[in-house]
N, CA, C and O of each residue as an XYZ file, in Angstrom:
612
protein
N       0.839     -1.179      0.000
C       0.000      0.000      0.000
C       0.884      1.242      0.000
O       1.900      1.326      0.689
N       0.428      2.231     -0.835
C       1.545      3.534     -0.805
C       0.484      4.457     -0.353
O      -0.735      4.447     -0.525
N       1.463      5.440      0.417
C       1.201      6.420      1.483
C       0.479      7.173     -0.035
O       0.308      6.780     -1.189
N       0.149      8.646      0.841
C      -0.994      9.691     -0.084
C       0.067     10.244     -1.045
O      -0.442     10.488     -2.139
N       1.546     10.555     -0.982
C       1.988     11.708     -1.578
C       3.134     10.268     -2.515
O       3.907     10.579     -3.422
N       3.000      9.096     -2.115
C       4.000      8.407     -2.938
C       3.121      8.004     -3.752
O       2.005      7.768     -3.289
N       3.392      7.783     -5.367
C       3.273      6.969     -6.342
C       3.366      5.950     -6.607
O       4.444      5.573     -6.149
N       2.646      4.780     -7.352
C       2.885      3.633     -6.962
C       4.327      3.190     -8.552
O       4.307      3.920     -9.543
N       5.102      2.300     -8.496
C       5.733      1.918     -8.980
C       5.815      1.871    -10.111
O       6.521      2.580    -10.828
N       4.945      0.842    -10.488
C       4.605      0.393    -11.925
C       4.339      1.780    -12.899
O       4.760      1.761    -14.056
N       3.453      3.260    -12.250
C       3.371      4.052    -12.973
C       4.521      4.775    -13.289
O       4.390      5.532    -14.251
N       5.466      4.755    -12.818
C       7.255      5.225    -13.143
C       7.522      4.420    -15.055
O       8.151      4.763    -16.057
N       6.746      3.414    -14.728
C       7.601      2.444    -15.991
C       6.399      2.961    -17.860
O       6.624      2.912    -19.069
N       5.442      3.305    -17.144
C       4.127      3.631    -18.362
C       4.795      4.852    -18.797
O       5.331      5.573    -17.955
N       4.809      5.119    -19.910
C       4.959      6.119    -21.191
C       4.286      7.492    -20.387
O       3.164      7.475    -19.879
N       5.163      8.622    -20.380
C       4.751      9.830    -19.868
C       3.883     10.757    -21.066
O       4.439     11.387    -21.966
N       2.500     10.683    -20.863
C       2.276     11.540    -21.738
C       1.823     13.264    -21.086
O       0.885     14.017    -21.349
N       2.700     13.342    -20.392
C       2.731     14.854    -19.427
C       3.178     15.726    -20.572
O       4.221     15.598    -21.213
N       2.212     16.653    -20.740
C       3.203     17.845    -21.407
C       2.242     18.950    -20.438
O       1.057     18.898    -20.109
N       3.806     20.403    -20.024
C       3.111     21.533    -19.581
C       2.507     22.338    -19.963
O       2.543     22.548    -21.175
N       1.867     22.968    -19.305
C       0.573     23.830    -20.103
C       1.618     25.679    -20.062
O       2.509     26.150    -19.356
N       1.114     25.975    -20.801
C       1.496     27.542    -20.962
C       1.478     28.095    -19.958
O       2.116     29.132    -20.144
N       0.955     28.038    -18.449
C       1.052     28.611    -18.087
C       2.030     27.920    -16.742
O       2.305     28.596    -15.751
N       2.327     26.974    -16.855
C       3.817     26.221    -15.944
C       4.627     26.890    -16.612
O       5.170     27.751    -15.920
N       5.109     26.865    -18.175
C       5.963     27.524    -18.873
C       6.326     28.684    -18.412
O       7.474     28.969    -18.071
N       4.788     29.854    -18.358
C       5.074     30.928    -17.905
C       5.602     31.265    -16.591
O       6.370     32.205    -16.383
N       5.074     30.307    -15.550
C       5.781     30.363    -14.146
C       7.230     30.000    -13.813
O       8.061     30.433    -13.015
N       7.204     29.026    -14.745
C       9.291     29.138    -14.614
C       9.439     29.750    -15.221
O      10.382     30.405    -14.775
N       9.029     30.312    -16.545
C      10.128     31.336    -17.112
C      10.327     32.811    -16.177
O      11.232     33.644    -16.115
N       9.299     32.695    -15.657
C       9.343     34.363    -14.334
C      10.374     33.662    -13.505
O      11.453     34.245    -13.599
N      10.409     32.777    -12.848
C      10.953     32.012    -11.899
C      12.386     31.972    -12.540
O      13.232     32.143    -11.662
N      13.026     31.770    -14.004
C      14.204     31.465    -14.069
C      15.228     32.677    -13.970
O      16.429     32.431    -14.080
N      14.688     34.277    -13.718
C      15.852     34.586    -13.695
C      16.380     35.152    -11.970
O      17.413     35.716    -11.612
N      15.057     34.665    -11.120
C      15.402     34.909    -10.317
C      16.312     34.087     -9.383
O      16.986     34.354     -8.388
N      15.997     32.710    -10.282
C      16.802     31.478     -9.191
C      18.482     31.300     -9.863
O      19.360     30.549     -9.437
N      18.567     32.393    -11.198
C      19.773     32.816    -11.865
C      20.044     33.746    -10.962
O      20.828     33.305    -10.121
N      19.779     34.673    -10.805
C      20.216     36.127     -9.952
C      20.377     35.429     -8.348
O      20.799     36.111     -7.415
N      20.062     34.287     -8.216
C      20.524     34.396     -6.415
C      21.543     33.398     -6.632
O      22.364     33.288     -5.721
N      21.747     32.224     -8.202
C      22.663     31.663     -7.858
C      23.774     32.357     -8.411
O      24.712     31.572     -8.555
N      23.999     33.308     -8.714
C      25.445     34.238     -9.103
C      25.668     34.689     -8.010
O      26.857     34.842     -7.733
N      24.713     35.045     -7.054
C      24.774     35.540     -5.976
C      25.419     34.972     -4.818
O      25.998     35.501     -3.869
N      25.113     33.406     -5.211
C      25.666     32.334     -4.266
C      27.084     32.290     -4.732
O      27.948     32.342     -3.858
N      27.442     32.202     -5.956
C      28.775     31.979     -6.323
C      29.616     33.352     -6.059
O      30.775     33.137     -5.706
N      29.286     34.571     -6.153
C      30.048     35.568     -5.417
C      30.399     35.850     -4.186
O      31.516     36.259     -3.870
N      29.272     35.606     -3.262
C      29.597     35.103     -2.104
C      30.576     34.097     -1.037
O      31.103     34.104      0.076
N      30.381     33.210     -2.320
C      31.187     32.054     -2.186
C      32.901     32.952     -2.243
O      33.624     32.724     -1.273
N      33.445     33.880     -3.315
C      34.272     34.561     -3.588
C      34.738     34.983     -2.361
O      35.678     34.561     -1.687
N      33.611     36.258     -2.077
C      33.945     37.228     -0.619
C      34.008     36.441      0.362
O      34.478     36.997      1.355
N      33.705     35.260      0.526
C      33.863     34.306      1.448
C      35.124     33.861      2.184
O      35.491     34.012      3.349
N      35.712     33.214      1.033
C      36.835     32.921      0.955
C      37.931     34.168      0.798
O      38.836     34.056      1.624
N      38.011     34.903      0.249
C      38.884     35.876     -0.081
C      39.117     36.503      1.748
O      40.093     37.151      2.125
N      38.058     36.122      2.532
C      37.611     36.661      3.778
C      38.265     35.925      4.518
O      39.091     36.282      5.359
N      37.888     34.698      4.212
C      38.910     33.590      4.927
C      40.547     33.721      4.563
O      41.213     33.658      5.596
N      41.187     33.852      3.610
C      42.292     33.908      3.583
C      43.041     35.289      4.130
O      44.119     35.343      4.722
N      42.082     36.493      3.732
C      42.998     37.598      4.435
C      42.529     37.364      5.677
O      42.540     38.593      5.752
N      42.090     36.973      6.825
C      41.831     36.553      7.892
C      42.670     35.887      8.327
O      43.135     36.139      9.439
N      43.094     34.875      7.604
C      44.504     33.776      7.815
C      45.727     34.916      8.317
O      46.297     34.813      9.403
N      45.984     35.904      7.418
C      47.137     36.228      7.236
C      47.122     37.641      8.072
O      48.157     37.731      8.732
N      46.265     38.756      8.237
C      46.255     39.900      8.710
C      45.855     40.456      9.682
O      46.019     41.613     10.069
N      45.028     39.177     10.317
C      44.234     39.269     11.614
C      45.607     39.596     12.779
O      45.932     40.561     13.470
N      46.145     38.241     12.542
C      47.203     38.845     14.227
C      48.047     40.152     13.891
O      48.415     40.880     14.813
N      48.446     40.538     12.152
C      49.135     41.692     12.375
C      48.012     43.019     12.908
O      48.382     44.155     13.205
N      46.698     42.554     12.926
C      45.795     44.236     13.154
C      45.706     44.012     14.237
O      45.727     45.069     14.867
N      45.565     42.766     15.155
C      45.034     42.465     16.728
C      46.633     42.760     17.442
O      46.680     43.428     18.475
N      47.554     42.373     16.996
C      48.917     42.870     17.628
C      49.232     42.009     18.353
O      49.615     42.245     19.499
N      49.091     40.045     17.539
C      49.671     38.925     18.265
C      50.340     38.377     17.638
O      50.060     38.397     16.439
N      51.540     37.615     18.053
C      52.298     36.507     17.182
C      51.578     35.124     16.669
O      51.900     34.372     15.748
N      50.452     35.059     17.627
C      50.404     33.863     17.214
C      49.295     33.614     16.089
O      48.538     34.577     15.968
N      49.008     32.439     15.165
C      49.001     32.808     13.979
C      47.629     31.468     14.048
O      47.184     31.172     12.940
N      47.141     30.877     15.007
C      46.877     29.780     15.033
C      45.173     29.802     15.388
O      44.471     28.833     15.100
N      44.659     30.939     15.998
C      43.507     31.031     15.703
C      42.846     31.697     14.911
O      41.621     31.785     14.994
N      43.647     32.355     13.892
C      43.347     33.615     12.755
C      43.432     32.312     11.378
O      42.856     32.507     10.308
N      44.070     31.300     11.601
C      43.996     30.066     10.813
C      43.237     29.650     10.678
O      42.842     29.517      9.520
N      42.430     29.109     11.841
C      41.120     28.062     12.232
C      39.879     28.953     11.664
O      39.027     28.439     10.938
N      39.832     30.564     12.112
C      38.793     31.425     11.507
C      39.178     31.181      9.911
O      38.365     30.800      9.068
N      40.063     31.367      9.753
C      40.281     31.356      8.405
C      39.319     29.960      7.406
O      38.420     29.698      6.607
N      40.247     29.535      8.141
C      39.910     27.525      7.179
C      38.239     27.777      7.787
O      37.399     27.302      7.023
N      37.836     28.257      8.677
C      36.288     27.899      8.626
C      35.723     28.646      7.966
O      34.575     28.293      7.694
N      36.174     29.961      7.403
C      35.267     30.533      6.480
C      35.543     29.752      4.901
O      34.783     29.365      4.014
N      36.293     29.753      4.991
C      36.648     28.888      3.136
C      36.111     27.165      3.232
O      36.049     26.633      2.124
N      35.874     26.611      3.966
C      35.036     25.505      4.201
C      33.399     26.374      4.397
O      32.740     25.881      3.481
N      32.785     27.058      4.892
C      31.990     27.332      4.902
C      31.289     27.659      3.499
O      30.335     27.159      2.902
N      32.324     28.896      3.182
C      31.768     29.262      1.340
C      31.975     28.546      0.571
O      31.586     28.656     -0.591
N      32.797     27.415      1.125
C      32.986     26.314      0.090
C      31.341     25.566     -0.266
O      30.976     25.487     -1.439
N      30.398     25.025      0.939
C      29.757     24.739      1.079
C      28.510     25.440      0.266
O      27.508     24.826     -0.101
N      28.759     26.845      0.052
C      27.436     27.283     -0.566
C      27.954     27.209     -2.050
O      27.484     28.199     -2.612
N      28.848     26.348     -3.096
C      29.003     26.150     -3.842
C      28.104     24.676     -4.556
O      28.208     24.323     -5.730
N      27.553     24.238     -3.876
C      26.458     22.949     -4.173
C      25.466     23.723     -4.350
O      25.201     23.667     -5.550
N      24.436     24.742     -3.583
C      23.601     25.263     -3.959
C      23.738     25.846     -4.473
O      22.569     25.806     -4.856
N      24.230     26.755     -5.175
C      25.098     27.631     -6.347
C      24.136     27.080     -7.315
O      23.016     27.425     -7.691
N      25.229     25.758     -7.700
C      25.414     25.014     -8.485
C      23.966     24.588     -8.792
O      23.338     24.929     -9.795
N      23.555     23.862     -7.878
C      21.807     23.167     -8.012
C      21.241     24.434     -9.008
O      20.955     24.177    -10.178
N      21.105     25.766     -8.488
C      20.344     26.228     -8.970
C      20.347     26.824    -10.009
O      19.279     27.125    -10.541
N      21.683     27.184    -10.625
C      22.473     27.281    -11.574
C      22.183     26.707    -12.673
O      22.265     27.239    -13.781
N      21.694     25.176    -12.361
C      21.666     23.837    -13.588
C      20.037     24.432    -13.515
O      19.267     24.609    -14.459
N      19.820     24.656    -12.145
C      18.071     24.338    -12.473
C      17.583     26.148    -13.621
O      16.571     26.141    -14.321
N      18.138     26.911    -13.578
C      17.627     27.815    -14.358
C      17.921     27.801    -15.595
O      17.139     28.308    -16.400
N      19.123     27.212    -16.012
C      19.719     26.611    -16.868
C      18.549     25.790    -17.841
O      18.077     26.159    -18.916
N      18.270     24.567    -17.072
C      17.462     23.642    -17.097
C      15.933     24.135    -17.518
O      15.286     23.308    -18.161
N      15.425     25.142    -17.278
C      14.421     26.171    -17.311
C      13.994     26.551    -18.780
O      13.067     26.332    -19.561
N      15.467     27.407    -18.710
C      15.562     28.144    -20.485
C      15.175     27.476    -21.612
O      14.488     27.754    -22.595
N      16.002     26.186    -21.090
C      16.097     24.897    -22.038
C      14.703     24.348    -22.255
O      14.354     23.963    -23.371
N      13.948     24.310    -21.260
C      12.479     23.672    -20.762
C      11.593     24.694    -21.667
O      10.634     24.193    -22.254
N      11.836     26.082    -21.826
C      10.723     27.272    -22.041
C      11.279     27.384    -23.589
O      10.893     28.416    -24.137
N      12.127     26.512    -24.425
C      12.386     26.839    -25.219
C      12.377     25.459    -26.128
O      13.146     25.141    -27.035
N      11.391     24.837    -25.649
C      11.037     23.672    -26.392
C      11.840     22.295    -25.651
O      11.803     21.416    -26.512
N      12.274     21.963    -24.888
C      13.111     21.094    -24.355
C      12.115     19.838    -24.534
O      12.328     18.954    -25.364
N      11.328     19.849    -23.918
C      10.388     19.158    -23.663
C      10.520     18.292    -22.337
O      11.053     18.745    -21.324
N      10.075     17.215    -22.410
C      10.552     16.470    -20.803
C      11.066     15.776    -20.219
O      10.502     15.131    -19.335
N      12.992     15.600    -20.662
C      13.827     15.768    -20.467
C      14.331     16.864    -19.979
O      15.108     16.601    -19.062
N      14.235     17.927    -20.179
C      14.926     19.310    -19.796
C      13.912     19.498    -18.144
O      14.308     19.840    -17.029
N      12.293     19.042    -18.703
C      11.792     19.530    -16.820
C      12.369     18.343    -15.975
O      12.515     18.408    -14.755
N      12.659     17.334    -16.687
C      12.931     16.074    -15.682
C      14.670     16.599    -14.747
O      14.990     16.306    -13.595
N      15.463     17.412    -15.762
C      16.751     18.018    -15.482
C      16.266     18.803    -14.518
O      16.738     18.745    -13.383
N      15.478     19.458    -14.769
C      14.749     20.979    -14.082
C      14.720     20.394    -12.462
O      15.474     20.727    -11.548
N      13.733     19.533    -12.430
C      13.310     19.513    -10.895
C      14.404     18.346    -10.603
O      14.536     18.108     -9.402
N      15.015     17.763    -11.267
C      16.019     16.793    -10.623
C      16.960     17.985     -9.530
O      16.929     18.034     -8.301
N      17.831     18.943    -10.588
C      18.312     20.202    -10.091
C      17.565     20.880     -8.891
O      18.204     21.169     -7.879
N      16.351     21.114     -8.976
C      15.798     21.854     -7.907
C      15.592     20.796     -6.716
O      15.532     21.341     -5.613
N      15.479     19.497     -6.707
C      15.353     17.977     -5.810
C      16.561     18.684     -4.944
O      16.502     19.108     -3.790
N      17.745     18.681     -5.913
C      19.047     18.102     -5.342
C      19.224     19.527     -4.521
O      19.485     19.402     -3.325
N      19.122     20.685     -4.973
C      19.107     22.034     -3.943
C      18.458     21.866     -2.557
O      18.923     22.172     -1.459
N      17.379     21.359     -2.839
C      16.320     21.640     -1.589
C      16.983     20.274     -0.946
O      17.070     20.198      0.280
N      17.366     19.392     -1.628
C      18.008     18.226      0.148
C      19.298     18.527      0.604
O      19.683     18.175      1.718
N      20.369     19.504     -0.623
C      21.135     19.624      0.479
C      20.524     20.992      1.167
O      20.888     20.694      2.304
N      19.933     22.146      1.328
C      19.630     22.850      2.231
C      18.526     21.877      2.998
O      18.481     22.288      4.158
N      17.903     21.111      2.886
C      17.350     20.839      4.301
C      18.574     19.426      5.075
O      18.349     18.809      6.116
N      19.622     19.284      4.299
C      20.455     18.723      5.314
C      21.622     19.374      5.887
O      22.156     18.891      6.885
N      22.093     20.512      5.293
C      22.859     21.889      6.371
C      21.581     22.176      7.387
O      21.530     22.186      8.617
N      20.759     22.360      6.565
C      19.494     22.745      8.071
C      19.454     21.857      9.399
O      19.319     22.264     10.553
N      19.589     20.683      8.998
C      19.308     19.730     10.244
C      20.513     19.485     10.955
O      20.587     19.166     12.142
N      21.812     19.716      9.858
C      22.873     19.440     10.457
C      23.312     20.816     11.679
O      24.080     20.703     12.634
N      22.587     21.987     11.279
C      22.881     23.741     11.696
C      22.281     23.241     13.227
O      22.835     23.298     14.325
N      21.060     22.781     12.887
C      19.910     23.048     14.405
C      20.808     21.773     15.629
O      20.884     21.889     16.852
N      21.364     20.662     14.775
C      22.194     20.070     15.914
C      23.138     20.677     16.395
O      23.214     20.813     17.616
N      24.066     21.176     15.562
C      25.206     21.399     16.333
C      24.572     22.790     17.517
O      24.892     22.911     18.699
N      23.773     23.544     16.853
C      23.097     24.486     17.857
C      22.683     24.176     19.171
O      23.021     24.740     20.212
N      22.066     23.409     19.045
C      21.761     22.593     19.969
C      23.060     22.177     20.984
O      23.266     22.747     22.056
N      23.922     21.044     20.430
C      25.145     20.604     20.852
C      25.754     21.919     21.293
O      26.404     21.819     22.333
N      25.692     23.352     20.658
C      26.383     24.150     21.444
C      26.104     24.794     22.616
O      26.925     25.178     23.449
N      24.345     24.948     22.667
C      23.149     25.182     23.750
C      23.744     24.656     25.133
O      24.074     25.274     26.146
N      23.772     22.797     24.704
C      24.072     22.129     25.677
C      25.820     22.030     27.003
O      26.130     21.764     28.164
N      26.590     22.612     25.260
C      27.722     22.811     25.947
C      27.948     23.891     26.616
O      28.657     23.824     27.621
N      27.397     25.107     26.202
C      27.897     26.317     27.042
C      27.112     26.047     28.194
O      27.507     26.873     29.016
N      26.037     25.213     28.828
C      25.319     25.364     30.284
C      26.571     24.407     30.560
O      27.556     24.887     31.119
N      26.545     22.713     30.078
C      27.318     22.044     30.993
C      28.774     22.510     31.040
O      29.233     22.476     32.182
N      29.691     22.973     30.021
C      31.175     23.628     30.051
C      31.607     24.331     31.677
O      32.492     24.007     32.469
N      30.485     25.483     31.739
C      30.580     26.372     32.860
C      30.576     25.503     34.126
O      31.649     25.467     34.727
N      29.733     24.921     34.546
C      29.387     23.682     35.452
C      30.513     22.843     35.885
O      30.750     22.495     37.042
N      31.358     22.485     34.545
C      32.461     21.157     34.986
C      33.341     22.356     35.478
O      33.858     22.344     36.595
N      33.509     23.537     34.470
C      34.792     24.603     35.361
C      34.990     25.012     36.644
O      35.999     24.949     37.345
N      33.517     25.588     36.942
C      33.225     25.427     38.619
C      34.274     24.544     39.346
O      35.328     25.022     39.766
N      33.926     23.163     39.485
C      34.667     22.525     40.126
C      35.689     22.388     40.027
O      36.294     21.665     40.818
C-alpha cells in the first residue's frame, strides 16, 4: 500500500504523456531569472567568502597585535570551508535555471525532468545543512550550560 503523496511503482515504468501547459511555462520562465540572480549571488559570495577567509589567515594577528598565527587560521579555514559549502547550492540552482531556459524553449521532458532533478538536489542539500545547523546548535546550547558547570569545580 503507498502512502498519499507516494506513487505507486509500476506508474514510473508507463509512457509519460505529461506535457506543460502555458502557463507552468510561464511560471518558470518568471521564476528562471530569479533562481539565476541568487545563484550568481551564491557563487560571489562564495568569492567574498573565501577571499575573507584567507585575508583573515594572514592579517588578523598583524591588526590584533599577536604573534600567534593559530587562531586567525582556524577562523580562516572555517570561512573557506563554509563558502565552500554554498558552492552545491550555487550550483543546483544554476543547472536548475539553466534547465528552465532549455524547458521554455522547447526542451520538452527531459529538460523539466533536469529541471526539478536540479531543484530535488538544492532543496536536500539545504534541508540537510538545516538539520545538520539546528544540531550542532543545539550541541552548542548544551555545551555552554554544561562547560561552565564542569569549570566550577
Amino acid at each position: 500500500m503507498t502512502q498519499q503523496n507516494e506513487l505507486p511503482i509500476e506508474s514510473f515504468n508507463q509512457p509519460s504523456t505529461f506535457s506543460p501547459t502555458k502557463s507552468m511555462l510561464l511560471s518558470l520562465r518568471q521564476t528562471k531569472p530569479w533562481v539565476r540572480f541568487l545563484s550568481v549571488l551564491g557563487f560571489l559570495s562564495i568569492v567574498f567568502v573565501v577571499i575573507a577567509g584567507i585575508a583573515n589567515m594572514f592579517f588578523l594577528p598583524k591588526t590584533i597585535g599577536t604573534n600567534s598565527f593559530l587562531p586567525s587560521i582556524l577562523t580562516g579555514l572555517m570561512n573557506i570551508v563554509f563558502g565552500l559549502l554554498y558552492f552545491f547550492p550555487s550550483l543546483f540552482l544554476f543547472r536548475y535555471a539553466s534547465s528552465i531556459g532549455r524547458l521554455v524553449d522547447g526542451g520538452g521532458v527531459k529538460e523539466m525532468e533536469k529541471a526539478l532533478a536540479n531543484q530535488k538536489s538544492f532543496w536536500k542539500f539545504v534541508g540537510i545543512i538545516s538539520l545538520i545547523s539546528i544540531g550542532l546548535a543545539i550541541l552548542g546550547i548544551v555545551a555552554a550550560i554544561i562547560i561552565p558547570q564542569l569549570v566550577k569545580q
